[in-house]
C-alpha positions in Angstrom: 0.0 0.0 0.0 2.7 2.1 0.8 4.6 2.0 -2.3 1.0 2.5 -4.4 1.3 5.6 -2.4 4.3 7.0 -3.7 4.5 5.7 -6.9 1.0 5.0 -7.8 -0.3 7.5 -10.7 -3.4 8.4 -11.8 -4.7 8.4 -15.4 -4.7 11.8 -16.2 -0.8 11.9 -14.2 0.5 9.2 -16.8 -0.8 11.1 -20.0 0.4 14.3 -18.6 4.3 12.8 -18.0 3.8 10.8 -21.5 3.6 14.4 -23.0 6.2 16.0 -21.2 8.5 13.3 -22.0 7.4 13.8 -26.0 7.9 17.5 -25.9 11.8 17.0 -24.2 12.5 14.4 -26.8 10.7 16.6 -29.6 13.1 19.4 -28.9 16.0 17.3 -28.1 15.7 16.2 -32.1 15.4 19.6 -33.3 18.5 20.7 -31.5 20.7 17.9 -32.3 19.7 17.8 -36.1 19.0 20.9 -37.2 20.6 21.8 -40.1 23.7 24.5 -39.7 23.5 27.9 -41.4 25.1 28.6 -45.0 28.6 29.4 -44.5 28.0 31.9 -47.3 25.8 33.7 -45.2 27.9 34.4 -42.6 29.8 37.9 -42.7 33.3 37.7 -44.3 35.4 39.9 -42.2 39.2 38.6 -44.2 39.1 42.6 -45.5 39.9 43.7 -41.9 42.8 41.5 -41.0 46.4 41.5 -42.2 47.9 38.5 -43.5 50.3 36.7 -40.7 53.5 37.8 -42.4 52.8 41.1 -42.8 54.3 41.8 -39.3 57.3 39.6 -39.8 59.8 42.4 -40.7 57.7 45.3 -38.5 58.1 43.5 -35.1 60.5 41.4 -33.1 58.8 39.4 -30.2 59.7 39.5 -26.5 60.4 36.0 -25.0 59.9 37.0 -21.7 56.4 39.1 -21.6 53.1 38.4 -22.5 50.0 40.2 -23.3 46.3 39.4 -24.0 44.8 40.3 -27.3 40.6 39.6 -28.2 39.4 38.1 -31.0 36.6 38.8 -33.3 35.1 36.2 -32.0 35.3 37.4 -28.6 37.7 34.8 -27.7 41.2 35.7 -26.0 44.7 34.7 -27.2 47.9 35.1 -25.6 50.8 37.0 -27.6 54.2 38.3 -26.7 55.4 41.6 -26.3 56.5 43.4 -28.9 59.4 45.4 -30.6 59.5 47.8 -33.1 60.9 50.4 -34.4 59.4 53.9 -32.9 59.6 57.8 -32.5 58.0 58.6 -28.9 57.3 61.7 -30.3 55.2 60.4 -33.1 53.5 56.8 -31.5 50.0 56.3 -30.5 48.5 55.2 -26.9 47.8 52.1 -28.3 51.1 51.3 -29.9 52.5 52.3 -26.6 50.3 49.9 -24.5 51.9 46.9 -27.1 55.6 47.7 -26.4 54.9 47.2 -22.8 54.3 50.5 -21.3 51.6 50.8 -18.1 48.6 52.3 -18.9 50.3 55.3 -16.4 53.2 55.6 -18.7 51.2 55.6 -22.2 48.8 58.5 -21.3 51.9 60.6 -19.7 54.0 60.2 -23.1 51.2 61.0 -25.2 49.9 63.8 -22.6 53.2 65.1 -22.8 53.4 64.9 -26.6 50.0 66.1 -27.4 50.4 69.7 -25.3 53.8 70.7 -27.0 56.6 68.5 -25.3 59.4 67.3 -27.6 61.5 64.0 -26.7 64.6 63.9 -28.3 67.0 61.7 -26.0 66.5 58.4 -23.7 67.2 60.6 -20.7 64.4 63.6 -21.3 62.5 59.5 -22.2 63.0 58.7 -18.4 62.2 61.7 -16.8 58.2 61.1 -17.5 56.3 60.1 -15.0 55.7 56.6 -14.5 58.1 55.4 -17.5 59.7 52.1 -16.5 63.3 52.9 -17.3 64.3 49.2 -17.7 61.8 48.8 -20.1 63.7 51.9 -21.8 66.6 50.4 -21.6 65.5 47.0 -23.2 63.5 49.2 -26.2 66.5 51.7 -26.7 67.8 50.1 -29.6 64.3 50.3 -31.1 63.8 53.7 -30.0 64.6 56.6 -32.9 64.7 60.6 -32.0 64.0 63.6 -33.9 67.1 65.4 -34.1 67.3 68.2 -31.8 66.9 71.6 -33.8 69.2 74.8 -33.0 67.9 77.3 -30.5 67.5 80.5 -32.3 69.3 83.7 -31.3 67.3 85.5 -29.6 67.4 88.4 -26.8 66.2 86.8 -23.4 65.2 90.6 -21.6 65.1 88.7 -18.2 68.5 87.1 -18.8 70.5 90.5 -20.0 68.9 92.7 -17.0 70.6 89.6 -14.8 73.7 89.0 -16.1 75.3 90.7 -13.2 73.3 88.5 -11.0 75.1 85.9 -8.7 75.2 82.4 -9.9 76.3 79.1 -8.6 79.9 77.8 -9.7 78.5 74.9 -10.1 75.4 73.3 -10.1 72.8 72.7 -6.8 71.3 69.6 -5.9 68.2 70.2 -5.3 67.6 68.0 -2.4 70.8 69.0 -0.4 71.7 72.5 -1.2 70.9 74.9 2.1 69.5 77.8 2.6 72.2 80.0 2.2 73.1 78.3 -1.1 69.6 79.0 -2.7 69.4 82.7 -1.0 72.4 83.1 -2.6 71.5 82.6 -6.2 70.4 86.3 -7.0 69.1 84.5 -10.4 66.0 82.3 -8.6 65.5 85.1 -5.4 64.4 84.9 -1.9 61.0 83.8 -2.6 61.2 81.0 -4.8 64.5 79.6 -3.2 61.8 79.8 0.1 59.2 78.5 -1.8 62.1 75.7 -2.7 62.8 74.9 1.2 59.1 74.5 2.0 58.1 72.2 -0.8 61.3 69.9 0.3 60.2 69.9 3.7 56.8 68.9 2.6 57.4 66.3 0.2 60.8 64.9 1.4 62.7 66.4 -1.5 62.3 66.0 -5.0 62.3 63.1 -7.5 62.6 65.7 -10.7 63.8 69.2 -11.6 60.1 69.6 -13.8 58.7 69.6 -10.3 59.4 72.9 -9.9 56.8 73.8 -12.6 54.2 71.0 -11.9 53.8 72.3 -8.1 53.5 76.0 -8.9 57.2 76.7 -7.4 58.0 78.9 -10.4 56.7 79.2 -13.9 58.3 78.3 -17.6 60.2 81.8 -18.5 61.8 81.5 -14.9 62.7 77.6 -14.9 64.5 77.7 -18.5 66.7 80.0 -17.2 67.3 78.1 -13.7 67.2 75.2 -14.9 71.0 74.7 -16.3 72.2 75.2 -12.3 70.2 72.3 -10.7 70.3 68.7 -10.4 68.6 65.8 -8.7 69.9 62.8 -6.8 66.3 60.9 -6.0 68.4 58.8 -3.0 68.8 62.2 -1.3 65.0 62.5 -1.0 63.2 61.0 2.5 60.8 58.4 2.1 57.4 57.7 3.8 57.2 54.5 5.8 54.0 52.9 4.4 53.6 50.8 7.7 54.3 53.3 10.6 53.3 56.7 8.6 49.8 58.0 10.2 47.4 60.2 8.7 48.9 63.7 9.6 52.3 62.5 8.4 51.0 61.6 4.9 48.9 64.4 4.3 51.5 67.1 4.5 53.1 65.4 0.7 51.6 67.2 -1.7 50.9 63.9 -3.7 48.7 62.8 -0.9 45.4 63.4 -0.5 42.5 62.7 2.3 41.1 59.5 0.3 44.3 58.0 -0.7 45.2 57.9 2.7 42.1 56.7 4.2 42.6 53.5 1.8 45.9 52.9 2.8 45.3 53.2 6.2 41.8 50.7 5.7 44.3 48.4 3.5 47.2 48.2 5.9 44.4 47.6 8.7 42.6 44.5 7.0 45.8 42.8 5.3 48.4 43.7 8.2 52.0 45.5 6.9 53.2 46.1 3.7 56.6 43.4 2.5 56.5 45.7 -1.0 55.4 49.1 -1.3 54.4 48.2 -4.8 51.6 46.1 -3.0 49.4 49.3 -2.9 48.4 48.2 -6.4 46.2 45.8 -5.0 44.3 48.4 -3.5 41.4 47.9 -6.3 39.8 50.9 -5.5 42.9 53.5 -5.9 43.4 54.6 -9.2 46.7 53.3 -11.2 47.9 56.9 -11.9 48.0 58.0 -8.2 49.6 54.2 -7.6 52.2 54.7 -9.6 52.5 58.6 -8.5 53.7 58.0 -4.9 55.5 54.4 -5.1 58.9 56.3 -5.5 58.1 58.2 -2.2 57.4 54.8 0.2 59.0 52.7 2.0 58.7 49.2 4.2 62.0 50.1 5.8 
């Protein structure tokens, strides 16, 4: 009785499974044998892609990186690095992005590019923000520059009204020389040297000369005719300790800013100290540019 129960079914219960059962087999049939579309139908898209030797002579491939690349088809392949020849003054974001630039690097070079900026040696190449100089190094060879065209003569007004003015015998580096040094230089004046002092105090020194533009310390006219008497040594610069630095002690850098530290802090709260200061980049929610902005100013140490 007990197994009439549960397995006992009722007229109208068989002819309603019987029918299920012949709709599921029904469409199982139409699936499995239903005849494929006409290849000719399908849209030819051969007139959008080179042939596969086409790139033989343009690019050299990199054994050692890789890089994803999509499909038409929406599927993803895996191809190397690549090599070519290139004028940073003339190459696309794109192009950059396939050499093996960070996203960081590409936009500064063409940012750079795009408002005016010439690149005509590896070392101007460097200076950018966010440029990975042993990748530089690797792509020198690859790497072709305009030439450099002639200043023309012309009469600087600033410059003849200060020729008399005091200048160094020698260059200053920037992170080192004192006060007296910079008061000194009758060329720059009391208040940018001052203006010098307080952004070094701020930021723990400087990383570039073109910093002294970017943060407002003085403007373009000013800095070409300055800038021949500086130098930077970065390992003169202090460094903030990403493990031990608080919130007051990062927010007095300039490249710091209330929200960037809050997710630090959160981070370092959650996940315990940082081993590599490079580990901020798993930070998903801070933005790559500001990422790779203050790496050069951390430390573990």
């Amino acid at each position: 009785m007990e197994l009439d129960k549960w397995f006992g079914f009722t007229l109208r219960e068989r002819i309603g499974i019987g029918a299920l059962l012949s709709i599921l087999l029904v469409f199982y049939f139409a699936v499995e044998y239903w005849p494929e579309g006409d290849e000719a139908s399908m849209p030819d898209f051969s007139q959008y892609l080179l042939p596969i030797d086409s790139l033989d002579d343009a690019f050299v491939l990199d054994a050692n990186q890789t890089t994803q690349d999509f499909m038409l088809d929406g599927s993803r392949t895996v191809k190397r690095n690549l090599k070519f020849d290139f004028n940073p003054n003339a190459i696309s974001y794109d192009s950059l992005l396939l050499l093996g630039f960070s996203k960081y690097a590409a936009r500064n070079i063409t940012n750079y590019v795009n408002k005016g900026g010439k690149i005509y040696d590896v070392e101007k190449l460097k200076t950018i923000y966010g440029i990975d100089t042993n990748l530089v190094n690797l792509l020198e060879s690859y790497i072709h520059f305009p030439e450099k065209p002639a200043k023309p003569e012309y009469k600087n007004e600033y410059a003849e009204r200060t020729k008399s003015a005091l200048t160094p015998s020698e260059p200053l580096e920037l992170n080192t020389a004192d006060s007296a040094q910079l008061y000194g230089f009758r060329l720059l004046g009391k208040y940018h040297a001052k203006k010098i002092i307080s952004f070094r105090n701020r930021s723990g020194g400087f990383m570039a000369k073109e910093q002294l533009v970017e943060f407002g310390i003085m403007n373009d006219s000013l800095y070409d005719l300055v800038e021949p008497y500086f130098y930077v040594d970065a390992s003169h610069f202090r460094k903030i300790n990403i493990n031990t630095a608080d919130f007051k002690t990062f927010i007095q850098h300039p490249y710091f800013d209330a929200e960037t530290i809050n997710k630090i802090l959160k981070y370092r709260k959650q996940h315990g100290d940082f081993t590599d200061v490079r580990h901020i980049r798993r930070i998903r929610s801070l933005k790559e540019e500001i990422g790779e902005r203050i790496i050069p100013y951390l430390t573990t140490e």
